[in-house]
Structure formats: structure tokens, C-alpha cells
C-alpha positions in Angstrom: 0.0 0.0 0.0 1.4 3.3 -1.0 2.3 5.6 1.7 -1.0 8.2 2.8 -3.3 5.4 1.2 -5.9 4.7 4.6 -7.2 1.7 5.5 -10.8 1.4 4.6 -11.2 -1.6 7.1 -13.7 -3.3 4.9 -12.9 -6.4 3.1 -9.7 -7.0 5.6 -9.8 -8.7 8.8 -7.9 -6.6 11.6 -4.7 -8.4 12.7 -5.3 -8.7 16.6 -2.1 -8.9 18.8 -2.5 -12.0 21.8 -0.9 -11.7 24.8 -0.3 -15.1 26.7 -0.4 -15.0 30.5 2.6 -14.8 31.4 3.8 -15.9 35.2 2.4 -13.2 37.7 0.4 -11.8 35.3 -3.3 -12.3 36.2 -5.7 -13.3 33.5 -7.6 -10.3 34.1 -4.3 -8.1 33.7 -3.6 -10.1 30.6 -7.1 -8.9 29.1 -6.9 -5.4 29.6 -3.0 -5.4 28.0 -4.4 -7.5 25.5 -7.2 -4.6 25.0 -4.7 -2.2 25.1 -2.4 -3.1 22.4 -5.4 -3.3 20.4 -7.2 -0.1 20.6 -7.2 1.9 18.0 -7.2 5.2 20.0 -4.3 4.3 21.9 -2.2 3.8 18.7 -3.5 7.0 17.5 -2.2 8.4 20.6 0.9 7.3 20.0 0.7 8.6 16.6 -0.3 12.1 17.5 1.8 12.6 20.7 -1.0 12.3 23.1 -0.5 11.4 26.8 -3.3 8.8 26.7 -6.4 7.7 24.7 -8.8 10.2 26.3 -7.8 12.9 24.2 -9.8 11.4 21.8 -13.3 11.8 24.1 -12.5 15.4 24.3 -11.7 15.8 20.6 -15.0 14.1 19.8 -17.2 16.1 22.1 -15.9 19.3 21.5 -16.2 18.3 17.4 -20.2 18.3 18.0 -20.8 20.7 20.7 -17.6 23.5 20.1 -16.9 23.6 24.1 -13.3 24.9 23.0 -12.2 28.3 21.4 -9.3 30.2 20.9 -8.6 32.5 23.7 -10.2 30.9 26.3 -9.6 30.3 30.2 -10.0 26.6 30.4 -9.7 24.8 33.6 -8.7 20.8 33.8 -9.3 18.9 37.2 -7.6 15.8 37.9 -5.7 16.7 34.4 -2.8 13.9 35.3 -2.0 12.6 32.8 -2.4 15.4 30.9 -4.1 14.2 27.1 -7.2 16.4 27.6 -4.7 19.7 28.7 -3.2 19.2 25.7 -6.1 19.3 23.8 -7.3 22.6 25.6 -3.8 23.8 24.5 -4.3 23.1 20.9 -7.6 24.3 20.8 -8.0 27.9 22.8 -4.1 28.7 20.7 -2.3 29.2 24.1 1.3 29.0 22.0 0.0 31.6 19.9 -0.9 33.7 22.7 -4.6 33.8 22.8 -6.4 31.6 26.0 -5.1 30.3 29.5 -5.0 26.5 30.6 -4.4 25.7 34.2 -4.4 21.7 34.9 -4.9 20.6 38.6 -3.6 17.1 39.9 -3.1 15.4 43.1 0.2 13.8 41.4 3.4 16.6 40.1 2.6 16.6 36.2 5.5 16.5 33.3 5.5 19.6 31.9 3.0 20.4 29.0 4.4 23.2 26.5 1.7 26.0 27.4 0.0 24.7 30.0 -0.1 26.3 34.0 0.6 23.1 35.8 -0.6 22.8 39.5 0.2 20.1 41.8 -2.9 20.9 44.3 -6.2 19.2 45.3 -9.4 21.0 43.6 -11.6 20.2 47.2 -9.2 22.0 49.4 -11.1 25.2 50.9 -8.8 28.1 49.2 -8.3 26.0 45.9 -11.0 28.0 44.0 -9.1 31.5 45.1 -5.9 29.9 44.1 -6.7 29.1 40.4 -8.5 32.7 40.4 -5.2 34.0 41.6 -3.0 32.4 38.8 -6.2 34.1 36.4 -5.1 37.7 37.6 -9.2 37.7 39.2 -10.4 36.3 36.1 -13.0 33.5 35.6 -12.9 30.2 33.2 -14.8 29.9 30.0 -14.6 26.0 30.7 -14.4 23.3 33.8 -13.9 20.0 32.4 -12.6 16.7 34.8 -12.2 13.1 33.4 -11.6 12.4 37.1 -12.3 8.9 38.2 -12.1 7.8 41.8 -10.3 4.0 42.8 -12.2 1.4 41.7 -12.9 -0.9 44.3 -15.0 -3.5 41.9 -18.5 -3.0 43.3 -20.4 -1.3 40.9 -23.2 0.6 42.5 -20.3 1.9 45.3 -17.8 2.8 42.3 -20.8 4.8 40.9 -21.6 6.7 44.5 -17.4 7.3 44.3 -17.3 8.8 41.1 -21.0 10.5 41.9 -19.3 12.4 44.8 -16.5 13.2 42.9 -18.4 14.8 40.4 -20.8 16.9 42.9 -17.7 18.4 44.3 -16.6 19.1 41.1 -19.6 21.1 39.7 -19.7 23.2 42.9 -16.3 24.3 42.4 -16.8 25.4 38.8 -20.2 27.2 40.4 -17.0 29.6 42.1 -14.8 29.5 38.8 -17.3 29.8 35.7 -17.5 33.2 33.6 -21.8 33.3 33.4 -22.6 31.5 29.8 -19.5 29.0 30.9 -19.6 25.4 30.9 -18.8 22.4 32.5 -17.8 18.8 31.5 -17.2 15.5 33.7 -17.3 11.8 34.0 -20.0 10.0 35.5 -20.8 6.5 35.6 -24.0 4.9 34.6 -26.4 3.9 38.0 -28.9 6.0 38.7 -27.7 8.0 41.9 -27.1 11.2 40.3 -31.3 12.5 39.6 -30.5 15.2 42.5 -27.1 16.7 41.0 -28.5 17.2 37.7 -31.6 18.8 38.6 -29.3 21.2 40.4 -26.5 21.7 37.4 -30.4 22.6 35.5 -30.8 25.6 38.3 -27.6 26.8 37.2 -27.2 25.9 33.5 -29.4 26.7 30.9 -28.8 22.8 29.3 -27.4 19.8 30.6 -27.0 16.6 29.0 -25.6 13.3 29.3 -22.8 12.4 26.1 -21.0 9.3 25.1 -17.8 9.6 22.4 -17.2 6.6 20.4 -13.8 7.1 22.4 -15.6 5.9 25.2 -15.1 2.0 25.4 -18.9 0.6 24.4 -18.8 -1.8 27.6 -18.0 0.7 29.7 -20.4 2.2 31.6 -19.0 5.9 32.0 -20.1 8.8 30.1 -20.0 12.6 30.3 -22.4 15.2 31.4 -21.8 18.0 29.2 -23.7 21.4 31.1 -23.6 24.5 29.3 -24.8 28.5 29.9 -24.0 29.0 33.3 -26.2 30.8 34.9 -24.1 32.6 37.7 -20.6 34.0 37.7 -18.7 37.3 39.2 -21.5 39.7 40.4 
């Protein structure tokens, strides 16, 4: 095949790499290696100099809903290991001097060409003044987390986790957002979260649940996507 010629994928079968389990690897480990060195989207990461496959969600959900613009503030929680920052970067034209992009982690970040990187925990009482600091007093356009709390294998308790962790969120981008901002985080499928989106609908004019083809289909996590904040700087 000449070189720039694609792949169509029909009429071909994909060549799938096995893994054997190996001594001290679990067969469970051995599955998700095995997944791994077959996904598409972490090849393309790879490819395209990405920190990991999630870039891709982001790419995808801003392609249909244009969350990301040149010159604005954009604010990434739990941004470790930093694909969706570098996204923001790309996209608001920080290296061509036009947003701001501020990532917040737990864990010290390699640097990302553009990026402010922050090693600080978003639910700490003065974190919101502290990002507004590094902002000059200036709000964010756009909160977005692809946070995930430790799995501990119980589904309905992983979901409560991740819940939590996602309540927390939106209230600190109630303190950060510019009014008309939005906001962007992982949730997992269960059914516990009916009271925090009828409060994101108090504050935003629409919120909505969104699923990326970058989004594993037997996973159960998707996105609520909330846009038009309601509130902001008085």
C-alpha cells in the first residue's frame, strides 16, 4: 500500500495482537494489555503525541458541541496525565498567545508546553481562590474533569465514588465559571445522580448526558456535558 493510502477496514480482517499470560500476570491483567495493544485510540495516541487515549473523548465532544475556542480560560481537574490539557492547549491557541490552561492534579505533572501546571487538590477550601489567583481575578470559559475515583470493583459503590467526585466538582466550577461557561465530567452509569442534575439545571441553561465513540462501548462511563452558566462574578 502506497504511503498516505488509509485503510478502509472493509474487506480486511484486523490483525489482533494476543498476549499469553505470562507468570504473575493475572488473566484479568492479561485482558486489559491485551485490549490495550489493540485499541485503535491508543495507537493513534501514540501517533499524534498524546498522553493517553482520552484525548480522543475530548476531541470528539468538542467536534459536536464546540466547548473549545481560541482564547479561552480553560480549567482541567484531575488533568494527570495530561491528554485532555493538551487538547485545551491546541484548541483555545495558548502557544499563539490567545487563552489560558491551568491543569490541577493530586500527582506533580511532566511539563506540558503551554500549559499552567498545578500540583494541588481541587476540594481543598482556598483551591477555588488559588486558580483565580493564577487568572489575575479572572474566571474560566470551561471546567472539564475526566476524574475517576479508585475502583474498588463494586459497581453501585464505584458509581456513588465517582457520583461524589463529580458533585464536588460542579460546585467548584459554580465559584470559577465566567456566566454562559460550561462544565464537562465523568460520571458512571447507576442512577444516583437524579438530584445533582436537577441542580446543574438551576444553574445551567442545558445539561446533557454524552458518550464519544472514544468511550469504550462496555464501559459504563459517560459525560455530562452542562452548558450556559447561569451565575458568575457579580
Amino acid at each position: 500500500m502506497s504511503e498516505g493510502k488509509k485503510h478502509s477496514g472493509r474487506g480486511a480482517r484486523a490483525l489482533k495482537t494476543r498476549v499469553r499470560t505470562a507468570r504473575g500476570r493475572t488473566t484479568s491483567s492479561t485482558r486489559w494489555l491485551q485490549r490495550q495493544l489493540n485499541d485503535p485510540y491508543v495507537a493513534a495516541a501514540k501517533r499524534d503525541g498524546y498522553r493517553s487515549r482520552a484525548a480522543y473523548k475530548l476531541l470528539e465532544i468538542d467536534e459536536k458541541y464546540h466547548l473549545l475556542k481560541a482564547g479561552q480560560h480553560v480549567l482541567d481537574l484531575g488533568a494527570a496525565p495530561g491528554g485532555w490539557t493538551q487538547v485545551a492547549v491546541k484548541k483555545t491557541r495558548v502557544l499563539q498567545g490567545r487563552g489560558k490552561v491551568i491543569g490541577i492534579d493530586l500527582s506533580q505533572m511532566e511539563p506540558i508546553a503551554g500549559a499552567h501546571l498545578v500540583q494541588l487538590d481541587f476540594l481543598d477550601q482556598d483551591a477555588p481562590q488559588k486558580i483565580l489567583g493564577l487568572l489575575d481575578g479572572n474566571r474560566v470559559d470551561l471546567v472539564m474533569s475526566d476524574m475517576a475515583a479508585p475502583s474498588c470493583g463494586h459497581r453501585q459503590t464505584d458509581h456513588l465514588k465517582i457520583m461524589a467526585l463529580c458533585e464536588a466538582a460542579v460546585d467548584f466550577a459554580a465559584e470559577v465559571l465566567n456566566p454562559g461557561g460550561a462544565f464537562l465530567a465523568k460520571v458512571l452509569r447507576g442512577g444516583a445522580e437524579t438530584d445533582m442534575l436537577r441542580a446543574m439545571k438551576q444553574s445551567f441553561k442545558t445539561v446533557r448526558h454524552v458518550k464519544p465513540k472514544a468511550s469504550r462501548a462496555d464501559s459504563a462511563e459517560m459525560y455530562v456535558l452542562a452548558t450556559g452558566f447561569r451565575g458568575g462574578a457579580e
